[in-house]
N, C-alpha and C positions, 0 to 999 in steps of 0.2 A: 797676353800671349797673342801672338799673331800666327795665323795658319794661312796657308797659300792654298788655292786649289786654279787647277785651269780650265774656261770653257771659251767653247764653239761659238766666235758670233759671225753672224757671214762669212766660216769659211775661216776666221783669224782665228788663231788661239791668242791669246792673252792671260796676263797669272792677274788673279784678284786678289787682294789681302784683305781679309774681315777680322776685325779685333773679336775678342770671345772675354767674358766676364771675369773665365778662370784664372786667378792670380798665383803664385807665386810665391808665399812671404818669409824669409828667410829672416830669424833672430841671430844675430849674430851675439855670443856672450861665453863666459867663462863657468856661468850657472850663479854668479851669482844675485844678491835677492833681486836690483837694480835690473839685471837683465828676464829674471823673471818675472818682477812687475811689469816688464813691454810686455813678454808673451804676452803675461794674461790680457794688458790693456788692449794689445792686436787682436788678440780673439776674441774680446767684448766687441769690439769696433766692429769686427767681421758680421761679429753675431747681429749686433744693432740694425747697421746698414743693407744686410741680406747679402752680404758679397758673396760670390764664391768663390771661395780661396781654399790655399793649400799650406800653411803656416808650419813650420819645421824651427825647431831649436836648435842652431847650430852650434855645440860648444867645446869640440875639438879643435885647440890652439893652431893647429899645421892646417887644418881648414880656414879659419879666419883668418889668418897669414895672407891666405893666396888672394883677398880681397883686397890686402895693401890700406885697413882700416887704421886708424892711429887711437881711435880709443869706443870702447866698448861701454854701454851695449848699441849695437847698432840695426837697423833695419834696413832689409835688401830686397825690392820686388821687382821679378822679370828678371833678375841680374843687376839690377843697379841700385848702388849704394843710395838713400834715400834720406838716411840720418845715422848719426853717432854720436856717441859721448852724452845721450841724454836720453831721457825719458819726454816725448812730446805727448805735447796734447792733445786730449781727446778728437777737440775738431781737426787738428793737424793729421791725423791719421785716417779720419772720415775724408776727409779731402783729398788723400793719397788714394782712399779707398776708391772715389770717385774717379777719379784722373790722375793716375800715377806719373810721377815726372822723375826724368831726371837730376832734379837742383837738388846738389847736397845742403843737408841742414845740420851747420853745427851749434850745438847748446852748449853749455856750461856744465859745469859740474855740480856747481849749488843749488840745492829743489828741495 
């Protein structure tokens, strides 16, 4: 999450942006088991790493629609689509934890 705030330096204003730890992590899924083994794996990860996040289950179809996902389950933080169509791995998600990017990751369906 990025937060803005503006201060006074000689006289100028200027906006600062400071990133903050608080995440974001939206599961995208239908409920089933596949998307609930991410949750749980996302909030192992969460728990592991000390992040602080906010991990939500999304699994209202007309919801995950408006992400324009092609297969599920998928992972979304900040807003942006992160992975689909798979269950990744532990360090894949420790590293997301750390430094959340945009590059979609797609997996396979065989695990």
């Amino acid at each position: 999450m990025i937060l803005s705030r503006k201060e006074n330096i000689n006289g100028n204003k200027i906006k600062v942006q400071t990133k903050t730890n608080n995440m974001k992590i939206e599961i995208l899924g239908t409920g089933c088991k596949r998307c609930n083994d991410l949750y749980e794996q996302v909030k192992k990860a969460v728990e592991q790493t000390k992040s602080t996040a906010t991990i939500t289950k999304v699994e209202d179809i007309m919801e995950i629609m408006n992400y324009s996902i092609m297969m599920t389950p998928a992972v979304v933080i900040d807003g942006k689509i992160i992975s689909q169509g798979c269950i990744p791995k532990e360090s894949e998600i420790k590293n997301w934890l750390a430094e959340p990017t945009c590059l979609l990751n797609f997996c396979t369906f065989a695990k």
